[in-house]
N, C-alpha and C positions, 0 to 999 in steps of 0.2 A: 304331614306332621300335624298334631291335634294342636290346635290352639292353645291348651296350657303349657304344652311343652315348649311352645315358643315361647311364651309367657316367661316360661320360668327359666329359660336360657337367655333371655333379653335380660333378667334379673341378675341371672350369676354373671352376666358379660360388665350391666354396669357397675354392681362390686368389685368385679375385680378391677374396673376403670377409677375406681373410686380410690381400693387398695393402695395402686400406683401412683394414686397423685397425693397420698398422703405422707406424714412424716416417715411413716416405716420404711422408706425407700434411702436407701442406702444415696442415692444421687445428690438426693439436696440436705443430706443430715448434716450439721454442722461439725466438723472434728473439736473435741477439744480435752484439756490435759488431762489425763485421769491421774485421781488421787492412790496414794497406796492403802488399799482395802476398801476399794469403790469400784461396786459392779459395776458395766457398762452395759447397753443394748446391743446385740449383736444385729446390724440391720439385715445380713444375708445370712441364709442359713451356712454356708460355705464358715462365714468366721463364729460359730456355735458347734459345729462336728464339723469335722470331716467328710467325706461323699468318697465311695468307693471307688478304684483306681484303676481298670481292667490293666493298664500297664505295672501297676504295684502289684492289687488285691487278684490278679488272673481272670480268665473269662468267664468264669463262674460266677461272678459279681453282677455279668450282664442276664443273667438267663434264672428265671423261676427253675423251683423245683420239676426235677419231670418225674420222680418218681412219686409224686403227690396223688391220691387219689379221692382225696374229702375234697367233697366240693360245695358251695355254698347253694340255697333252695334256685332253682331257675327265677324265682319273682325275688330275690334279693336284690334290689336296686337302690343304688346309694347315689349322694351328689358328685360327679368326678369333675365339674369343672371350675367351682368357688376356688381359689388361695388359698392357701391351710397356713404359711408361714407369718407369722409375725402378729396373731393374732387370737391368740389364747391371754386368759387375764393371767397378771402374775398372782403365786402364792408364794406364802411364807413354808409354811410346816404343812405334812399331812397327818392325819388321825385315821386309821383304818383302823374300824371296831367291827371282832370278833363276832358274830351271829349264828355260822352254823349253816347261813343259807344262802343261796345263790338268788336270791328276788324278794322285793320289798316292797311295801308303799310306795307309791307314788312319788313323795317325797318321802327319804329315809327319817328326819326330823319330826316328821307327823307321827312315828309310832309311837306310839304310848309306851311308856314305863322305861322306852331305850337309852341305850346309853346317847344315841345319835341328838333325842330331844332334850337331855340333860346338856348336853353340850353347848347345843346351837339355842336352845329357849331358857338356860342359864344366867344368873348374874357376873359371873366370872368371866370375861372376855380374854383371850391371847392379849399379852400387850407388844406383840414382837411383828404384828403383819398378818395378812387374809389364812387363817389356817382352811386346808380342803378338806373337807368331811366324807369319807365314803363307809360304808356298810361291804361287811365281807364274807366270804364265807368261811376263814379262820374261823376252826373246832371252837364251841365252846367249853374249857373247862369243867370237869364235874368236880366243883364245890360245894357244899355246904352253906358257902355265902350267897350263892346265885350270882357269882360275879365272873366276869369275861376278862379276855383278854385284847388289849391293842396294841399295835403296831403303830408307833411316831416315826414320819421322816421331818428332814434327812436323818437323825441320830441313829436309823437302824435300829433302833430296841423296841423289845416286847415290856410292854407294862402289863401286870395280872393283876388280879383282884379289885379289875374293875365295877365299881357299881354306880349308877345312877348318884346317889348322897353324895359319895367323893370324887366326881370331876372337876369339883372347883380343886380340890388337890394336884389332882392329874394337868390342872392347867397351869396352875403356880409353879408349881415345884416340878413338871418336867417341859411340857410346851415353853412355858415363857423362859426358861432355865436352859434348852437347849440350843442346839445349830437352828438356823434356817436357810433355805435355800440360796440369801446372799449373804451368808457367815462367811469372812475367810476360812480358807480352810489350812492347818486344822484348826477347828474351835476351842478356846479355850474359856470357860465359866469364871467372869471375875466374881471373886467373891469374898467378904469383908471376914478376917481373921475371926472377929466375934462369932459373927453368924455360925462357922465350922464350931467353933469350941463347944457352942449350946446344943447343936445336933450329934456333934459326935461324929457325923461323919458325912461327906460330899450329898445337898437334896437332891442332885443329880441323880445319886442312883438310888434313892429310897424313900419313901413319905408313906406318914401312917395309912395301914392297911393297904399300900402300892409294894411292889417290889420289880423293880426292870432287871431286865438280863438283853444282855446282846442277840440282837437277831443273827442266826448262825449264817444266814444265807451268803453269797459276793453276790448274788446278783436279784433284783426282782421284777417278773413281769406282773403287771395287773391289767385285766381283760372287765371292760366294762360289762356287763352278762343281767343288765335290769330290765327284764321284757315286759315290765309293767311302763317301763318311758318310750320303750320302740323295740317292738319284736325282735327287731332286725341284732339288738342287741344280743337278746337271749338265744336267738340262733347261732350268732357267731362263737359268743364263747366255750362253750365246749368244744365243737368243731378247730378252734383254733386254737384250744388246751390241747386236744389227742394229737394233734398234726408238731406242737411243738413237744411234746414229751418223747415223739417217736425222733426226734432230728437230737432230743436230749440225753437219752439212753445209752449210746454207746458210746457219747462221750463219758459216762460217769457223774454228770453234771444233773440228773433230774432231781429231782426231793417232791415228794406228797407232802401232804397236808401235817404230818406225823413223822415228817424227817428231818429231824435237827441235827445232823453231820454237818459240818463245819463246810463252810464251800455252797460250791451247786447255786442251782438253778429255784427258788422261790415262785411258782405261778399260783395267783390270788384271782378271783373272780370280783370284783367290786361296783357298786352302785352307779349311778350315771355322775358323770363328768362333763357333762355337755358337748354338743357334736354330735350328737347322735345319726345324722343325716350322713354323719362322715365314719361311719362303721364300716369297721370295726376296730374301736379307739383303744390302743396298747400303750400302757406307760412303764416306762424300764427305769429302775434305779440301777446305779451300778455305784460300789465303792470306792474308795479312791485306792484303795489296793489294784483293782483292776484296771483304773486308768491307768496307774503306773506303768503296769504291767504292758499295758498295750501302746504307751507311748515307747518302752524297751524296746517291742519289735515280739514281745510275747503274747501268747493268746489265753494265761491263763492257765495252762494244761503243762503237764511235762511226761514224754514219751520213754517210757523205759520197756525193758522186756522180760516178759516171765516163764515159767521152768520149761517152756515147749518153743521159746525162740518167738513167742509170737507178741508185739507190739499191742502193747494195751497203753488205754488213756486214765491217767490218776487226777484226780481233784487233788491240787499240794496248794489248798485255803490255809494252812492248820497255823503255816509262818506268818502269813500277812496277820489271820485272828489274834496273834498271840504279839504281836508289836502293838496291839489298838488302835489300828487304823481303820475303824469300824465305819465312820459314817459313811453317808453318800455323796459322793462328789458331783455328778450327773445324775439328770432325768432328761430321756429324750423320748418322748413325745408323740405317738405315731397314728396315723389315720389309715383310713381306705387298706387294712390291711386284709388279704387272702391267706388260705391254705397255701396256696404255691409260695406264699413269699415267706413263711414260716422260716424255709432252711438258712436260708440268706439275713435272715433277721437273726436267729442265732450264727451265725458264723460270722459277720461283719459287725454286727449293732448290738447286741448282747458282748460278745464276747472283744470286740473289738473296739466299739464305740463308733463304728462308721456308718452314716447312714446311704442308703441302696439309690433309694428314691427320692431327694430329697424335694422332686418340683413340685409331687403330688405326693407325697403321704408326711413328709413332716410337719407337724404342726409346733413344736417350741420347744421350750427347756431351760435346763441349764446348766452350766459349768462351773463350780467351784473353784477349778484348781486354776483354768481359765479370768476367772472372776468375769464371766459373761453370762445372761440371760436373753431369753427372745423377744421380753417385755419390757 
């Protein structure tokens, strides 16, 4: 064995020594009464999801895809044996800004004229909790204004006519104005009789030169893909875009970039997230329509049959969009992900909210409807 590799296993062995003797351990946490609309920490990952059940979920739960054939380069080596649970920082809200491109700066805040350094190098701060900044490859709008479009979680909606000048708008009137990640859910905006009468109508869904619409999607992957922070990044995500599109297709469930049907499957390419050493980092929002759903014993899908007898799969999003149970209920969180583990990650964890793996690839999250978090 070369000497750094000892090195650096002596390292991950006393982290993780270090891990276990901290408060994150479920052993010595102290219980105590939780208030009504007071997150808690979830110390195990067990009481944050679920973990797949080969006596519930079948034996397909235990076994990678075999009909996989993407495979990652031979020198892609990642850490497999640091802890990934319990130790991601918390956030409040995400801001995924539109760009058009799949790699950035170094840091996305260093680019000039972006919306990402309007943001983060602005006077206007979040007053609601750590907002996560990523850069995405959501189209950019052809406008006139030269303005983009974002994506806020958890609220799920698309904000347009974004520009640089009015992010301090974009942060008033809908960041600090929405859910965040420990909102009960559902969220409700207090908001003072006056203030309505003057606007005319909820800031929630409008402010000068802003206009939000619901994000069509139930569900969202995003694949960190910044091979300006670690190759290893920019390798994985494409390769683990095609491998999950092909496991998304016949369910009915994929959507491009340019597919706003109501339902499906959302996959974003976004900026580094940190963890890079633990590629390939996926973070799934899921609504709380589909939590529901999958707490029913439903996967989301409904099987009917068409003029030749033959069983197809239909996306039936249109009822959940249409009650306004739009936000995000969960983000869960995923590391050290492969091609092979694609099919299982949609069929249990996308679609179900169960995680596969949870010793080695979950890194956090959290639960709305639960009112739990991994931080």
């Amino acid at each position: 064995m070369h000497p750094k590799d000892s090195a650096y296993k002596m390292t991950a062995t006393l982290k993780n020594f270090y891990y276990k003797l901290t408060p994150t351990s479920s052993s010595i946490s102290v219980p105590k009464l939780k208030k009504p609309g007071e997150f808690t920490k979830a110390p195990t990952s067990d009481a944050l999801f679920p973990t797949t059940d080969p006596t519930v979920d079948g034996d397909d739960c235990l076994h990678d895809c075999s009909s996989c054939t993407i495979k990652y380069p031979s020198k892609f080596v990642i850490d497999e044996t640091e802890e990934l649970y319990g130790h991601v920082k918390g956030w409040s809200t995400h801001l995924i800004v539109g760009t058009g491109k799949t790699d950035w700066v170094r840091d996305v805040a260093d680019e000039k004229g972006s919306i990402m350094e309007a943001v983060d190098k602005g006077d206007v701060k979040p007053d609601n909790g750590k907002l996560m900044l990523s850069a995405s490859n959501i189209p950019i709008p052809d406008h006139s204004d030269h303005s983009t479009t974002v994506l806020l979680l958890p609220s799920f909606q698309f904000i347009d006519h974004v520009t640089p000048a009015n992010t301090p708008d974009l942060i008033k009137n809908f960041v600090n104005k929405g859910p965040t990640n420990t909102s009960s859910f559902p969220f409700v905006q207090e908001q003072s009789v006056d203030e309505s009468a003057e606007s005319g109508i909820p800031p929630t869904l409008s402010a000068p030169a802003l206009t939000a619409r619901p994000c069509p999607h139930k569900y969202l992957i995003l694949l960190c893909s910044q091979k300006t922070r670690d190759a290893r990044c920019g390798q994985s995500a494409p390769l683990l875009r095609r491998e999950l599109e092909r496991h998304l297709r016949p369910l009915g469930l994929y959507r491009d970039l340019h597919d706003e049907r109501p339902g499906g499957v959302g996959i974003y390419f976004i900026s580094h997230v940190g963890g890079h050493k633990f590629s390939a980092n996926v973070m799934i929002y899921r609504k709380a329509s589909a939590v529901k759903e999958a707490e029913g014993g439903g996967d989301g899908q409904s099987k009917t049959e068409d003029s030749n007898n033959q069983q197809v799969m239909l996306d039936v999003n249109k009822a959940q969009e249409e009650e306004g149970n739009g936000e995000a209920a969960q983000c869960i969180w995923l590391a050290r992900i492969r091609p092979e583990d694609c099919e299982n990650v949609i069929r249990y964890t996308v679609l179900q909210g169960k995680v596969v793996k949870p010793g080695s690839q979950l890194r956090g999250g959290f639960d709305r409807c639960k009112e739990v978090v991994s931080w």
